[in-house]
Every structure is written in C-alpha cells, then in structure tokens.
C-alpha positions in Angstrom: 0.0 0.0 0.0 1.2 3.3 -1.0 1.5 6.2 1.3 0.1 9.7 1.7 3.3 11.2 0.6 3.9 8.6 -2.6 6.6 6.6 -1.0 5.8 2.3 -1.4 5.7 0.7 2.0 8.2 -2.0 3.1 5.7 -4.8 1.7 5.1 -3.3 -1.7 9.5 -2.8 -1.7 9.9 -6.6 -0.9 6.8 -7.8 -3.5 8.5 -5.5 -6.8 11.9 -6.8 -5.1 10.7 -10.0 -5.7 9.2 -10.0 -8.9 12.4 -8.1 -10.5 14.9 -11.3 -9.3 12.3 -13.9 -10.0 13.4 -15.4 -6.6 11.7 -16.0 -3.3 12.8 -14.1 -1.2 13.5 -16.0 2.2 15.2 -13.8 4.8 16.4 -10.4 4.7 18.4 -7.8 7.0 20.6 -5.1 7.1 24.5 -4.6 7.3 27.7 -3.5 6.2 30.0 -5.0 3.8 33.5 -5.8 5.3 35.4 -8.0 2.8 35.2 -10.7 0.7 33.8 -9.6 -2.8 37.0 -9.1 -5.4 35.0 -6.3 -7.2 34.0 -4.7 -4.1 37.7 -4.9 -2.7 40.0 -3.9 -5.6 37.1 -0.3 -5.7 37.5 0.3 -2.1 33.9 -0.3 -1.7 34.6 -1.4 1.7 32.0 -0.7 5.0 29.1 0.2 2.6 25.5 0.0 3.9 23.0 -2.2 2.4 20.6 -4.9 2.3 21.4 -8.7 2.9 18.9 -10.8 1.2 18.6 -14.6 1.3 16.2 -15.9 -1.5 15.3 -19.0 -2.8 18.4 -18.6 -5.8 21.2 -17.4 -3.1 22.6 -14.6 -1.6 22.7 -10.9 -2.6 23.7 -7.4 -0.9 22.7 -4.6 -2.5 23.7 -1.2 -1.8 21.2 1.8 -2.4 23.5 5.6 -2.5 22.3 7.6 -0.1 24.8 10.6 1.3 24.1 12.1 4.6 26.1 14.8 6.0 28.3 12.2 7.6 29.5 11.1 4.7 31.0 15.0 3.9 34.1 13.5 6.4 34.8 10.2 5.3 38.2 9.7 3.6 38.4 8.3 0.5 35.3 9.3 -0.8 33.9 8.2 -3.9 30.3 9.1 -6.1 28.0 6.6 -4.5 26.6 4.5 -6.9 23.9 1.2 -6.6 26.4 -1.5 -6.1 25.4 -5.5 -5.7 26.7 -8.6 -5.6 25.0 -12.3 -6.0 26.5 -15.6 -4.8 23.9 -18.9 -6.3 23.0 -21.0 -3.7 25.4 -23.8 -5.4 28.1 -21.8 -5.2 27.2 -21.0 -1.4 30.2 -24.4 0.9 28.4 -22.9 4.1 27.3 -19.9 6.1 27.4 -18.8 9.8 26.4 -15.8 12.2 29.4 -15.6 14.4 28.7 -13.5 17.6 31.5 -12.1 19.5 31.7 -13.6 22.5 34.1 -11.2 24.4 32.3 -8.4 26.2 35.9 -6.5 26.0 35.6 -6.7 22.0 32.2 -6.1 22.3 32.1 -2.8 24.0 35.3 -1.4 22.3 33.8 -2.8 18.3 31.1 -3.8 17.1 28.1 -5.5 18.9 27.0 -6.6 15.7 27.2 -10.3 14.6 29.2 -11.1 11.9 27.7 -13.3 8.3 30.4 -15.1 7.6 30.2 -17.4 3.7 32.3 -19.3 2.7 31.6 -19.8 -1.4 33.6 -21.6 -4.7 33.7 -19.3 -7.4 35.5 -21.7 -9.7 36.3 -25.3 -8.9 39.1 -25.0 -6.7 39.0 -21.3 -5.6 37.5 -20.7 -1.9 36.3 -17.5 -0.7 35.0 -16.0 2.3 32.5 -12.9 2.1 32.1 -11.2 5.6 29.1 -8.7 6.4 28.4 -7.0 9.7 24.8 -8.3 10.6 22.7 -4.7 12.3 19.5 -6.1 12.1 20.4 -9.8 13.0 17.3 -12.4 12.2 18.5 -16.3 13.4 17.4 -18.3 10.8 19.7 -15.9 8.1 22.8 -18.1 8.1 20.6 -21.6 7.8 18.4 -20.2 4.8 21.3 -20.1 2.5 22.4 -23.4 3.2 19.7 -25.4 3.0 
C-alpha cells in the first residue's frame, strides 16, 4: 500500500523486489559489507550499507547511495553508486552468524554479529565474504544453506 506522501511501504518494496529477481525471497536484513567480494575490494567499496537478502536462488547485498552529512568527512570518498553482488545457492560451501563472545571486543567494536560465507567461485578457488549483521534475524545463516 502506498503512502500519503507517494513513497511504497516496506511490503510493496519486498513484492517489486521480488518479482524483479524472479526469486523468493527467504530472509532479509541489514548490514555493512566488510570483505570478501573481489569487485568490491579492488574499488574500495569497503564498509558500505546495504541490504542482505537470502532468496530462494542465493545470496545478494545490494547497496542503495544515499549521502548524509556524515558522509561530507569520510576519507576516500567516492560518487555513490547502486552497487550488488550475488553468490547462487550452489556456489554457497556454508554460512554462519558468528557473535562475539568477548564483552571486552564487544564494547570497544562492534556489537554486531558477523555473516560469515564461505563460497567456490571456480572449482578449486574458496572465498570468504564477511558482512556486519545490524539487524540480525537467526534463521539468516541456515536459509542459505539449505
């Protein structure tokens, strides 16, 4: 249902979502890419918000530009742009939520959990794509594995 203002509600966003991938989609959440994603790595598109998506074909995070007035002081800064990656449930050796378990780490870093997948892109070569988890659901890390 649309809003006074124009704007699609979360459940219309998630239906059109839907229908553009051709995919169920099973869980989704938000984060922050930390590694693990050659493209992403070698452009320095490193700590980027966006959406972590599991669907019935695999996984995806995709990153909507928005600039707030934070962003006026990061280093490094680039032209945002839409920016996503897709890893097919094939491809996709295992996935895990890893909490820190130190209270030390905790309070110092990031509280956040941590989506760690490990995926083939080839035959032989292994990778390991690591998200920070802000809106943690439990069942993320078991809906692209099975």
């Amino acid at each position: 249902m649309t809003s006074k203002d124009g704007k699609q509600s979360p459940e219309e966003f998630w239906e059109e979502y839907e229908k553009n991938i051709g995919e169920k989609i099973l869980v989704h959440s938000l984060g922050i890419y930390l590694s693990g994603w050659e493209e992403f790595d070698n452009l320095g598109y490193n700590e980027i918000w966006g959406l972590i998506i599991s669907t019935s074909g695999g996984f995806r995070f995709h990153h909507f530009p928005r600039d707030t007035w934070l962003d006026t002081f990061r280093r490094n800064r680039k032209a945002q742009e839409e920016k996503t990656l897709f890893i097919p449930k094939a491809k996709i050796i295992s996935a895990e939520l890893v909490k820190e378990k130190s209270w030390l780490k905790r309070i110092f870093g990031s509280s956040s959990p941590q989506l760690e997948i490990n995926y083939r892109l080839g035959t032989d070569d292994e990778r390991q794509l690591r998200l920070e988890v802000v809106l943690p659901k439990e069942n993320l890390a078991e809906s692209l594995t099975s």
